[in-house]
Biopython code that builds the backbone (N, CA, C, O; Angstrom):
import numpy as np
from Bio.PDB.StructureBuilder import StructureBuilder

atoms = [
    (1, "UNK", "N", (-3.415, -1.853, 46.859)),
    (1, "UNK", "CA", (-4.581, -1.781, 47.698)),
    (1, "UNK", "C", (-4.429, -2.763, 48.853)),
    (1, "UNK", "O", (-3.687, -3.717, 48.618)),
    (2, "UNK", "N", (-5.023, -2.704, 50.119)),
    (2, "UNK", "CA", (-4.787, -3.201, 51.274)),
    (2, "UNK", "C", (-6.463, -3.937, 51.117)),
    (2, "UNK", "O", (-7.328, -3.622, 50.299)),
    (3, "UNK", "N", (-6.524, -4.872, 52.074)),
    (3, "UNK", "CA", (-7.993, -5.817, 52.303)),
    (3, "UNK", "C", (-8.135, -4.745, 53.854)),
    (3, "UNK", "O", (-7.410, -3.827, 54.238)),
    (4, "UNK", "N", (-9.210, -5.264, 54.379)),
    (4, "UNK", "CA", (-9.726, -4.797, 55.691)),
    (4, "UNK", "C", (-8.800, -5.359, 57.017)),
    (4, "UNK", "O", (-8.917, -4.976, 58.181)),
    (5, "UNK", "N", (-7.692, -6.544, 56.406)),
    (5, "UNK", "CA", (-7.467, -7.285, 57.168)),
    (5, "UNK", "C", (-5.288, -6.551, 57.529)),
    (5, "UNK", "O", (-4.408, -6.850, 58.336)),
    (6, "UNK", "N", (-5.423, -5.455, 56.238)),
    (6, "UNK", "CA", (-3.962, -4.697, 55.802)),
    (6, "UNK", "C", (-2.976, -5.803, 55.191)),
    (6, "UNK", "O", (-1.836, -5.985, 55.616)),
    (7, "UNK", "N", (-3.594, -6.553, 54.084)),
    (7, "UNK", "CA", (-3.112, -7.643, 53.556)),
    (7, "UNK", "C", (-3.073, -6.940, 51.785)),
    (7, "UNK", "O", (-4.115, -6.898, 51.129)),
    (8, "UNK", "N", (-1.743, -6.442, 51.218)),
    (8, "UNK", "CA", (-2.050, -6.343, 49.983)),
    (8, "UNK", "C", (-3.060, -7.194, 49.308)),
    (8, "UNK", "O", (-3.381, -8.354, 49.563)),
    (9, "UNK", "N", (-3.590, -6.205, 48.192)),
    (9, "UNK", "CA", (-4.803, -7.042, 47.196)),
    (9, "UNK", "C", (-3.982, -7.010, 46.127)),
    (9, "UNK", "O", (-3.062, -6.213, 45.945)),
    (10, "UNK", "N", (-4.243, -7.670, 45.599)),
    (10, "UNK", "CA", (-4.240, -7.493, 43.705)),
    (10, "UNK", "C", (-5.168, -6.301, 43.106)),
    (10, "UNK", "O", (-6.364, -6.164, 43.362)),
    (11, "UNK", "N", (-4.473, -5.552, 42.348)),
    (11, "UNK", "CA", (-5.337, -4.256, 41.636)),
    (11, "UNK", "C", (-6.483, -5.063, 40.802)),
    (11, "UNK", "O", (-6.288, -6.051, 40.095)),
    (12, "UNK", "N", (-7.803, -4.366, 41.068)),
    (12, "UNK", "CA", (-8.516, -5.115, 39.846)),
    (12, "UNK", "C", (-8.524, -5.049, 38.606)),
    (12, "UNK", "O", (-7.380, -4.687, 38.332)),
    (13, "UNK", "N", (-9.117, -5.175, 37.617)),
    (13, "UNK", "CA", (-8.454, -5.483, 36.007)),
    (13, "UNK", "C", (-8.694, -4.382, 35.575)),
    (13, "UNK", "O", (-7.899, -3.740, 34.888)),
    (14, "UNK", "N", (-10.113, -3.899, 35.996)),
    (14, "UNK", "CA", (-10.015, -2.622, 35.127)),
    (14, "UNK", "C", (-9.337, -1.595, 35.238)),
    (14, "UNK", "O", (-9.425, -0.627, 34.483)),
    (15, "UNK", "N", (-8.373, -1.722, 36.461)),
    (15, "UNK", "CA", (-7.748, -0.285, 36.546)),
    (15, "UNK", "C", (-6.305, -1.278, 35.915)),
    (15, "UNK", "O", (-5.512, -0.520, 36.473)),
    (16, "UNK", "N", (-5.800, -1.838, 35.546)),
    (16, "UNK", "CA", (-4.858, -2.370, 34.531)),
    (16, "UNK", "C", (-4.695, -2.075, 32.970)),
    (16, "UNK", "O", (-4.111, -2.789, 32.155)),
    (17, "UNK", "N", (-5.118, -1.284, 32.820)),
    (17, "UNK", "CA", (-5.087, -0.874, 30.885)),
    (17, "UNK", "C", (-3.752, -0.301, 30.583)),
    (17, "UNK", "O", (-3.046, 0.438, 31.270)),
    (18, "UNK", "N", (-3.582, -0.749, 29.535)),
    (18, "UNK", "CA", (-2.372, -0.643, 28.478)),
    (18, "UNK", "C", (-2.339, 0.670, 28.426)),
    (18, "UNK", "O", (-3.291, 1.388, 28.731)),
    (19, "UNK", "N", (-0.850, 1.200, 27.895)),
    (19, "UNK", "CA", (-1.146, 2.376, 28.040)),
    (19, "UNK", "C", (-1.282, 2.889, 26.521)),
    (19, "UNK", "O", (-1.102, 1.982, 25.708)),
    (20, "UNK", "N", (-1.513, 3.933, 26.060)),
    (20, "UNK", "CA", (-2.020, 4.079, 24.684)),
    (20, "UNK", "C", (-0.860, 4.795, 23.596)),
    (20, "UNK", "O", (-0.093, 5.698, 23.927)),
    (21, "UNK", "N", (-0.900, 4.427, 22.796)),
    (21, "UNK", "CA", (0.515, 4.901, 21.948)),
    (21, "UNK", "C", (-0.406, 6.306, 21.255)),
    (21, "UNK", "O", (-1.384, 6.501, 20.533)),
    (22, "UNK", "N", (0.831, 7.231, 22.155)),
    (22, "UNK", "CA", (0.447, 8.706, 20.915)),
    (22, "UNK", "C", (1.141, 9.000, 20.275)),
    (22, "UNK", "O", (1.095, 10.192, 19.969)),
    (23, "UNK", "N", (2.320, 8.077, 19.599)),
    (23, "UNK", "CA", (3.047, 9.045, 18.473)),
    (23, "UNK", "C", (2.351, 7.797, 17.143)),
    (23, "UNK", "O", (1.614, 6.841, 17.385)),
    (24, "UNK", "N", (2.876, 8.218, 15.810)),
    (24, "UNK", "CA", (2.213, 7.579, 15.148)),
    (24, "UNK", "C", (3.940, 6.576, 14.356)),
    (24, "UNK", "O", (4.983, 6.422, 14.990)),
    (25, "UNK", "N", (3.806, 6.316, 13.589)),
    (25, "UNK", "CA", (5.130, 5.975, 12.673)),
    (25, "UNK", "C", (4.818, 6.852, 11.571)),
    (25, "UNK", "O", (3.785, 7.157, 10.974)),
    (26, "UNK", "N", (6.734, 7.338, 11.442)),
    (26, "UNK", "CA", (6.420, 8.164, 10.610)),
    (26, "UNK", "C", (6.564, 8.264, 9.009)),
    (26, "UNK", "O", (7.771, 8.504, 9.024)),
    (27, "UNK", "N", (6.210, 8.259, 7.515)),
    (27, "UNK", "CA", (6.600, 7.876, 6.713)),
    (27, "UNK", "C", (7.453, 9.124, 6.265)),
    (27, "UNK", "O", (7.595, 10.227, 6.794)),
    (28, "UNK", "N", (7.898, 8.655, 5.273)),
    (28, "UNK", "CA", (8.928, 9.298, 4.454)),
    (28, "UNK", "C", (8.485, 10.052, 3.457)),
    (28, "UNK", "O", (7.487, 9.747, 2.804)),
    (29, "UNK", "N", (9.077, 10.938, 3.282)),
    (29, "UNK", "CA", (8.652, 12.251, 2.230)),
    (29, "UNK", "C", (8.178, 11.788, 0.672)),
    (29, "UNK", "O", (8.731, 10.875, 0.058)),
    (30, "UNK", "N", (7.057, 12.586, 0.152)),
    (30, "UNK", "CA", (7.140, 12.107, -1.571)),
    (30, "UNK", "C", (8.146, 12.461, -2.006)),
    (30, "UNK", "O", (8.766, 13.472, -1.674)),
    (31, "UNK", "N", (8.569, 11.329, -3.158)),
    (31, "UNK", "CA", (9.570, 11.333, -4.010)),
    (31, "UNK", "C", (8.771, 11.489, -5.475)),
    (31, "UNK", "O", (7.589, 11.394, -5.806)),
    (32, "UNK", "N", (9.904, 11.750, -6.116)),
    (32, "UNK", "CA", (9.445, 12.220, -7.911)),
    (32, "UNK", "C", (9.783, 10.661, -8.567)),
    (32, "UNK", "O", (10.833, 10.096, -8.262)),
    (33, "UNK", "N", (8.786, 10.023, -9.501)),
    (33, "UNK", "CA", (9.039, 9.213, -10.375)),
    (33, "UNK", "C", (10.014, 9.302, -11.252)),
    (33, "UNK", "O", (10.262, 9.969, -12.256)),
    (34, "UNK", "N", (10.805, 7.973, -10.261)),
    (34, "UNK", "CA", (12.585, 8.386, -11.447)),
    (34, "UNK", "C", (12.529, 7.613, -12.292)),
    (34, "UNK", "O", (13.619, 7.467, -12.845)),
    (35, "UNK", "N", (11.151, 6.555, -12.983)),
    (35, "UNK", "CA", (11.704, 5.647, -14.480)),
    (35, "UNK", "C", (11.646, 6.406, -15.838)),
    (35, "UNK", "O", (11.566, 7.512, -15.304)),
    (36, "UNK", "N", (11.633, 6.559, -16.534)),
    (36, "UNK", "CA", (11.356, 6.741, -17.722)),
    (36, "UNK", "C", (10.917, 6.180, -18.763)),
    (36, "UNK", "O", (10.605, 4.998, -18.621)),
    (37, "UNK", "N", (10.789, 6.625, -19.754)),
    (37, "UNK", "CA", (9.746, 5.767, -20.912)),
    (37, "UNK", "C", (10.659, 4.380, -21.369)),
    (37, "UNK", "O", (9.998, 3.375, -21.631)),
    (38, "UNK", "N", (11.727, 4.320, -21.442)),
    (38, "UNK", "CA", (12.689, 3.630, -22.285)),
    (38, "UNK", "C", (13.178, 2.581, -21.061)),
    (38, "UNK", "O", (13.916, 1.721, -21.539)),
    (39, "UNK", "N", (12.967, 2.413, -19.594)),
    (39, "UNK", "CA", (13.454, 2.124, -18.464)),
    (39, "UNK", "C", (13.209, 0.843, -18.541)),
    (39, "UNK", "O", (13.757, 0.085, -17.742)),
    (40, "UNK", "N", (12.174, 0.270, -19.702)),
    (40, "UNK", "CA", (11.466, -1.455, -19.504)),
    (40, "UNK", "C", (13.314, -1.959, -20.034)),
    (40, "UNK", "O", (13.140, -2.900, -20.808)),
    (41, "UNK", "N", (13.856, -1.868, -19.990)),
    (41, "UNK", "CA", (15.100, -2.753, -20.514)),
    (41, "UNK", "C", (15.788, -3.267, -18.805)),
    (41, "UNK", "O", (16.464, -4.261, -18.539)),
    (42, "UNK", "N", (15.435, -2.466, -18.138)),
    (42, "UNK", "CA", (16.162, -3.100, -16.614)),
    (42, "UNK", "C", (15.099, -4.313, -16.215)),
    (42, "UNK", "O", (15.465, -5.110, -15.351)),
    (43, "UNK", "N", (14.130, -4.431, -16.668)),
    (43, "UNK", "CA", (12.846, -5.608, -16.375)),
    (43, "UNK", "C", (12.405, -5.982, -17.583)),
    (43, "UNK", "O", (11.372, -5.575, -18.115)),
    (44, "UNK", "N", (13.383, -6.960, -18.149)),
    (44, "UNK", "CA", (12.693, -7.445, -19.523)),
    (44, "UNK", "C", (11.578, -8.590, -19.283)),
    (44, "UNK", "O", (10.596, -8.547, -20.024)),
    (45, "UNK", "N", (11.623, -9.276, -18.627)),
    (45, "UNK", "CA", (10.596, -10.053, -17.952)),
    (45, "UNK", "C", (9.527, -9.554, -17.708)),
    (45, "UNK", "O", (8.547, -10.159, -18.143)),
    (46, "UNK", "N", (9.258, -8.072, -16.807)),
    (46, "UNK", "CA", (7.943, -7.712, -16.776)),
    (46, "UNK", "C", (7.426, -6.631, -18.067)),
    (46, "UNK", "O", (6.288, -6.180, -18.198)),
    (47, "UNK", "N", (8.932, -6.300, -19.197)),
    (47, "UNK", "CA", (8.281, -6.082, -20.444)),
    (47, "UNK", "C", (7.659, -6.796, -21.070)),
    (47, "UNK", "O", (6.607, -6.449, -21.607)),
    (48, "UNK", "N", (8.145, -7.941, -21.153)),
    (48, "UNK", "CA", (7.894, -8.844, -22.372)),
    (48, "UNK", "C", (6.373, -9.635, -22.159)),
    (48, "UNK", "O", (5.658, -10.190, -22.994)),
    (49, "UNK", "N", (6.183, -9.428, -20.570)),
    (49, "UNK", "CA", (5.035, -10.023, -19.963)),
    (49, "UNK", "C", (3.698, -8.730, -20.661)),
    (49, "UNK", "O", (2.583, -8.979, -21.119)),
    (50, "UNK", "N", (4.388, -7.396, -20.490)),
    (50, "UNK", "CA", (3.188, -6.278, -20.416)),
    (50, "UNK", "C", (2.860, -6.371, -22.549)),
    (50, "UNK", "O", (1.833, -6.422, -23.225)),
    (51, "UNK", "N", (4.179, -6.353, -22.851)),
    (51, "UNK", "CA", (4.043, -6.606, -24.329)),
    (51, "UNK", "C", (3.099, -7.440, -25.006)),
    (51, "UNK", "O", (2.717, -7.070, -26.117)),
    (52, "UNK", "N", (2.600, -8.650, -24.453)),
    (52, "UNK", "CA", (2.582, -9.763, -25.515)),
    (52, "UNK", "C", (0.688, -10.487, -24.740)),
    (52, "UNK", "O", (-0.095, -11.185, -25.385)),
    (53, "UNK", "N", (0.440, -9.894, -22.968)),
    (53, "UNK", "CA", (-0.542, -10.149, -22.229)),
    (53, "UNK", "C", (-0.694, -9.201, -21.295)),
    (53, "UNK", "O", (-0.866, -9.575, -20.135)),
    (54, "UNK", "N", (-0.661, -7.689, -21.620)),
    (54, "UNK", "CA", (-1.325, -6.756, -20.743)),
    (54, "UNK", "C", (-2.406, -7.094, -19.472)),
    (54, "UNK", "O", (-2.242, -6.906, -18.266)),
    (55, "UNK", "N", (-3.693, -7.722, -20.272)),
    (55, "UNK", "CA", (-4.676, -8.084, -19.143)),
    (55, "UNK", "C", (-4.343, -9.457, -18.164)),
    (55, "UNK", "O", (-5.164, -9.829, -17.326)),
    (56, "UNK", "N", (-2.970, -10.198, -18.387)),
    (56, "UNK", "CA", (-2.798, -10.668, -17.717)),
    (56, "UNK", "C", (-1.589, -10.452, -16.424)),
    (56, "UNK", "O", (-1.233, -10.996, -15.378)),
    (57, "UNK", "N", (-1.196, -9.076, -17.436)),
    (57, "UNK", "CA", (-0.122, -8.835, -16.464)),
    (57, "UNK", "C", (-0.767, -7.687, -15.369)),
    (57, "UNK", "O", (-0.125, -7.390, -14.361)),
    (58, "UNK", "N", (-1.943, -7.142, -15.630)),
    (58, "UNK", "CA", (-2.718, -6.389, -14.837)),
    (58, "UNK", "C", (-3.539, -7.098, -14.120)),
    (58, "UNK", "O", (-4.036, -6.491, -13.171)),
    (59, "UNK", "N", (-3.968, -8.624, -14.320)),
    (59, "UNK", "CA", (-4.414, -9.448, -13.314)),
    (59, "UNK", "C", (-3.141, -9.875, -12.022)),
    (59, "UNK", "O", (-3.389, -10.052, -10.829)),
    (60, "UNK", "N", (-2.150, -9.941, -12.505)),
    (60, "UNK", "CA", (-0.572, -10.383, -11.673)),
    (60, "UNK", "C", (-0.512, -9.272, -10.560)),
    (60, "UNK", "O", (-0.124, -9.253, -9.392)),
    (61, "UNK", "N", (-1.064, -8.352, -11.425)),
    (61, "UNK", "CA", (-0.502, -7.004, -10.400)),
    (61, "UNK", "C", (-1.402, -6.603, -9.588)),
    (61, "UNK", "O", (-1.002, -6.130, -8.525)),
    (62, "UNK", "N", (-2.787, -6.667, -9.827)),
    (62, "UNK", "CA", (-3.498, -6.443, -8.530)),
    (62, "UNK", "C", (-3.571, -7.458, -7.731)),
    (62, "UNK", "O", (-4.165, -7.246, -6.675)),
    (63, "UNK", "N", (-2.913, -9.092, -8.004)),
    (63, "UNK", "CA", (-2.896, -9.861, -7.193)),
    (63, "UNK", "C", (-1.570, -9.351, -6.476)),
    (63, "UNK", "O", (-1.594, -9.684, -5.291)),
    (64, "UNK", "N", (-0.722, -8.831, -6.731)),
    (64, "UNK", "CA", (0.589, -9.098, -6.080)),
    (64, "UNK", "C", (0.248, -7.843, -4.872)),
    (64, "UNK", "O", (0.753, -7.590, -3.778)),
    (65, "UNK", "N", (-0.496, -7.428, -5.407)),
    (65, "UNK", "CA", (-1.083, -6.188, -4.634)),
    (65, "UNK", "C", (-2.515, -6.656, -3.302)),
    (65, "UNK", "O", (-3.226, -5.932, -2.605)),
    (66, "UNK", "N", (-2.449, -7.793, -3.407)),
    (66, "UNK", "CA", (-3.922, -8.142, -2.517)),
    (66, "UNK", "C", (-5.305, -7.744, -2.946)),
    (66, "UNK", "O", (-6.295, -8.068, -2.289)),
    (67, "UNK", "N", (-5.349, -7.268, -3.695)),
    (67, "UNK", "CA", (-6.832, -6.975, -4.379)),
    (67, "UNK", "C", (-7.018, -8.088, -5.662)),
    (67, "UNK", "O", (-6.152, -8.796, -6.177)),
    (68, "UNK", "N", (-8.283, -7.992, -5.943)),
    (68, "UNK", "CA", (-8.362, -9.139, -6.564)),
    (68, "UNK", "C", (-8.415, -9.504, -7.831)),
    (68, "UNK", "O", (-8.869, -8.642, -8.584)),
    (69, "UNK", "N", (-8.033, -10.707, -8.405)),
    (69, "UNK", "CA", (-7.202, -10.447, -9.815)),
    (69, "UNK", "C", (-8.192, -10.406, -11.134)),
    (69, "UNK", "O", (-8.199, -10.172, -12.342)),
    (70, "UNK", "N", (-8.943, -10.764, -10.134)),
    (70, "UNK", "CA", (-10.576, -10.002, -11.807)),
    (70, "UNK", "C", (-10.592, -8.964, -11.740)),
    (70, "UNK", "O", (-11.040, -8.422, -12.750)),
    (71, "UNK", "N", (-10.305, -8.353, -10.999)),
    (71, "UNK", "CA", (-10.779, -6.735, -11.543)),
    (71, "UNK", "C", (-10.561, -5.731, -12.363)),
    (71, "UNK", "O", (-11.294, -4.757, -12.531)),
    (72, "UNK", "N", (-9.171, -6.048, -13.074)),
    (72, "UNK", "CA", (-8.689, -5.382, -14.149)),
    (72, "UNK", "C", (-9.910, -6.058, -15.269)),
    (72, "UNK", "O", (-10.189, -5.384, -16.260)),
    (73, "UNK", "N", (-10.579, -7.356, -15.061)),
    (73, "UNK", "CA", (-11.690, -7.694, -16.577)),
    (73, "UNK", "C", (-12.991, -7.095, -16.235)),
    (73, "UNK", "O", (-13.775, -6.856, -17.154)),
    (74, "UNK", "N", (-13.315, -6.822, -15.001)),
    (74, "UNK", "CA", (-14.266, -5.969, -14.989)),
    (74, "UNK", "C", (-14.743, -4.402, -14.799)),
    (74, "UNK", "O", (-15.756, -3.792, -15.140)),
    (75, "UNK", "N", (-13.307, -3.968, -13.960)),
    (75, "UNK", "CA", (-13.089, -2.506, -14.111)),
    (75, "UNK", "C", (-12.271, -2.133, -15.477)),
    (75, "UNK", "O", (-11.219, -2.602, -15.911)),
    (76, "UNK", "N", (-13.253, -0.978, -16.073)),
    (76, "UNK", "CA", (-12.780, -0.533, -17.908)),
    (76, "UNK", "C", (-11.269, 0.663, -16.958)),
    (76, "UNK", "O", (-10.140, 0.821, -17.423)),
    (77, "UNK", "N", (-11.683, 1.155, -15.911)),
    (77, "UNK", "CA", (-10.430, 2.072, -15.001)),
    (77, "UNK", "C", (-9.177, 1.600, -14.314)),
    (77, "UNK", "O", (-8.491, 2.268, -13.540)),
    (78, "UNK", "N", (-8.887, -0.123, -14.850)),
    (78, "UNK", "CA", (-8.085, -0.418, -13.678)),
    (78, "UNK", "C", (-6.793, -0.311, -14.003)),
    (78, "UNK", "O", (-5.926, -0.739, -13.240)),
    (79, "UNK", "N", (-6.456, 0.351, -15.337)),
    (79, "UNK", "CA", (-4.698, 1.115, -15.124)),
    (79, "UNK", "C", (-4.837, 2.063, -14.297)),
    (79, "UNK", "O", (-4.001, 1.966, -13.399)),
    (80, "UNK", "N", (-5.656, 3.127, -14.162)),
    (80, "UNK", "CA", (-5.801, 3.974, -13.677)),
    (80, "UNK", "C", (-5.726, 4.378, -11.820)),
    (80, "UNK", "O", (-5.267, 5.183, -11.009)),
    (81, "UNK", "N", (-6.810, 2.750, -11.997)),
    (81, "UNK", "CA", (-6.971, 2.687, -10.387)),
    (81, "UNK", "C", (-5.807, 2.434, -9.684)),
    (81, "UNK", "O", (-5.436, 3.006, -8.660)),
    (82, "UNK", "N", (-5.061, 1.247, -10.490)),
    (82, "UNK", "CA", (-3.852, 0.650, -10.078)),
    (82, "UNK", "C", (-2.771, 1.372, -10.124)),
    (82, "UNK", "O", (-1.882, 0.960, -9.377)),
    (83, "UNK", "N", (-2.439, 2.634, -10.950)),
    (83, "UNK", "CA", (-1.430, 3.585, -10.749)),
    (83, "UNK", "C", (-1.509, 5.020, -9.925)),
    (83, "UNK", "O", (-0.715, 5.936, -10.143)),
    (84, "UNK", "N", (-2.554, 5.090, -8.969)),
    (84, "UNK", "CA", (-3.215, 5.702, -8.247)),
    (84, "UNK", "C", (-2.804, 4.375, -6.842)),
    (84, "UNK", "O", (-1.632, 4.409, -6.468)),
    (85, "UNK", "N", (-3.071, 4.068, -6.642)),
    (85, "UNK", "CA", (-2.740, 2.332, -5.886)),
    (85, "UNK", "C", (-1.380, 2.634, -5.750)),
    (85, "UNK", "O", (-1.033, 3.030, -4.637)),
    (86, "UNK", "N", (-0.489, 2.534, -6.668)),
    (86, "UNK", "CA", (0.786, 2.410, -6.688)),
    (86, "UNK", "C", (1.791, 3.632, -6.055)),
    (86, "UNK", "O", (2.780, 3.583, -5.322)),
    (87, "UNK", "N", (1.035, 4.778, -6.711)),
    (87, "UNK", "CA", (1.558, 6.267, -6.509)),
    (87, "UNK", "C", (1.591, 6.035, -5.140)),
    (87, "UNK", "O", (2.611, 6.068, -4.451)),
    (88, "UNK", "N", (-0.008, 5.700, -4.591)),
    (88, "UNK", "CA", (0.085, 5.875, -2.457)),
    (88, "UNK", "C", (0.946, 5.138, -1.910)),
    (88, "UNK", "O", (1.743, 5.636, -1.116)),
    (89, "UNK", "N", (0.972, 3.928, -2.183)),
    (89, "UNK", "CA", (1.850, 3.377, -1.455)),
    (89, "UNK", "C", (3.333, 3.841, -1.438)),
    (89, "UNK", "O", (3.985, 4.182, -0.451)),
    (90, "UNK", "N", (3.764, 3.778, -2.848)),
    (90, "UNK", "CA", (4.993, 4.351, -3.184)),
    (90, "UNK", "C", (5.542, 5.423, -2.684)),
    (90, "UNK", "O", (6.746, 5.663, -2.593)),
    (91, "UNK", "N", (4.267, 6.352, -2.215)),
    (91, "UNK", "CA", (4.953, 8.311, -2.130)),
    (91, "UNK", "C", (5.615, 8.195, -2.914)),
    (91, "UNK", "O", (6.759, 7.768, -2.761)),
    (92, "UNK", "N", (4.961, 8.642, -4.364)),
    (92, "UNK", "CA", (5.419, 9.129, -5.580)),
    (92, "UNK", "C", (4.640, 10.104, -5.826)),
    (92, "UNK", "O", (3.477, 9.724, -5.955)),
    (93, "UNK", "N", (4.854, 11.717, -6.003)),
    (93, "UNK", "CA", (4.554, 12.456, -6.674)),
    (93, "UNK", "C", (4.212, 13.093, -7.664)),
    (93, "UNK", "O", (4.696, 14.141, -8.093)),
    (94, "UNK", "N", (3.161, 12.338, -8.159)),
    (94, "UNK", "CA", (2.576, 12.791, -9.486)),
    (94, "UNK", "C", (1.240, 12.747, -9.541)),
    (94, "UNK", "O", (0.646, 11.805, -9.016)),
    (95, "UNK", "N", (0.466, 13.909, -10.282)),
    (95, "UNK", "CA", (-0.853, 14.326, -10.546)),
    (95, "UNK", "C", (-1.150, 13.175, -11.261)),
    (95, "UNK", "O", (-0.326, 12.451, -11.820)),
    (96, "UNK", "N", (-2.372, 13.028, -11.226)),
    (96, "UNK", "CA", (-3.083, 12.084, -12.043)),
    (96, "UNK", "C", (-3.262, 12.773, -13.383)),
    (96, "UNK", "O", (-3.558, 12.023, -14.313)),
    (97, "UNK", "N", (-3.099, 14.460, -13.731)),
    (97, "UNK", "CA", (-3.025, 14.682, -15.169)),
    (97, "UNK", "C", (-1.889, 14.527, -15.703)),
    (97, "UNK", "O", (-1.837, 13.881, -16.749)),
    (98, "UNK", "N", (-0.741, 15.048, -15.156)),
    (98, "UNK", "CA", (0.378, 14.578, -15.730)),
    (98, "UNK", "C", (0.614, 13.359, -15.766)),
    (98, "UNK", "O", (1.722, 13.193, -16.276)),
    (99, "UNK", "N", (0.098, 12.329, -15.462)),
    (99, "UNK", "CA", (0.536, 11.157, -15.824)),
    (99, "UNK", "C", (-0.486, 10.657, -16.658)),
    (99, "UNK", "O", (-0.607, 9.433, -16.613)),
    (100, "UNK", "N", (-1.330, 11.323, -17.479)),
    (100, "UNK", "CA", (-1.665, 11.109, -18.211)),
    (100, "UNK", "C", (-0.978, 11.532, -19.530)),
    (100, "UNK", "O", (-0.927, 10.817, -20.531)),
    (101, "UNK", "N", (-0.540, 12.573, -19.436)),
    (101, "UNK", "CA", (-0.287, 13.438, -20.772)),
    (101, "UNK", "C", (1.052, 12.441, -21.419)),
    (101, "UNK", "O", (1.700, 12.633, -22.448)),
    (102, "UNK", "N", (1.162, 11.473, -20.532)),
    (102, "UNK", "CA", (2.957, 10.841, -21.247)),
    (102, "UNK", "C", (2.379, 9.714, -22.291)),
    (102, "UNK", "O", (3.158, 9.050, -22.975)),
]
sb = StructureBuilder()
sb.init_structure("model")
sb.init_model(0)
sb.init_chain("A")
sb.init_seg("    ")
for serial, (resi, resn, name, xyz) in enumerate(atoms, 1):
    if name == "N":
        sb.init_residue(resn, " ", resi, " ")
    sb.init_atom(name, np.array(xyz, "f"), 0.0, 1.0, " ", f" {name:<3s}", serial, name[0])
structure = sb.get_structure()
């Protein structure tokens, strides 16, 4: 822009905006749950933890998760919630009935 005087101006601010991102990031496809029932032997540490203090190892895990670590003593749902939790983040492919029936 020119002044009255034909002296460049400085653009004013509001016509300065960022410009806006339209693509998104993209994630990666669901995958199928590859552990199996017998698989606690590659993590004997977080067996021996789930073995012997379940409700404390379900307090560990929604902390490690940012949610907060009472809630497995006050939610009666929080395997549930938390493997629902886990599935999204993960893109893991599995119904919430079939992962019941195991």
């Amino acid at each position: 822009m020119r002044d009255h005087r034909g002296d460049t101006m400085e653009e004013p601010l509001a016509l300065k905006q960022p410009t806006p991102i339209v693509s998104q990031p993209r994630q990666g496809p669901f995958r199928d749950w590859n552990d199996g029932v017998c698989d606690c032997i590659t993590d004997c540490h977080s067996c021996a933890f789930v073995a012997f203090c379940m409700p404390c190892y379900m307090c560990y895990l929604y902390y490690r998760y940012n949610e907060c670590a009472l809630a497995p003593l006050i939610n009666p749902f929080s395997v549930t919630t938390l493997r629902s939790f886990h599935r999204g983040r993960e893109r893991i492919r599995v119904s919430d009935i079939s992962d019941s029936t195991i």
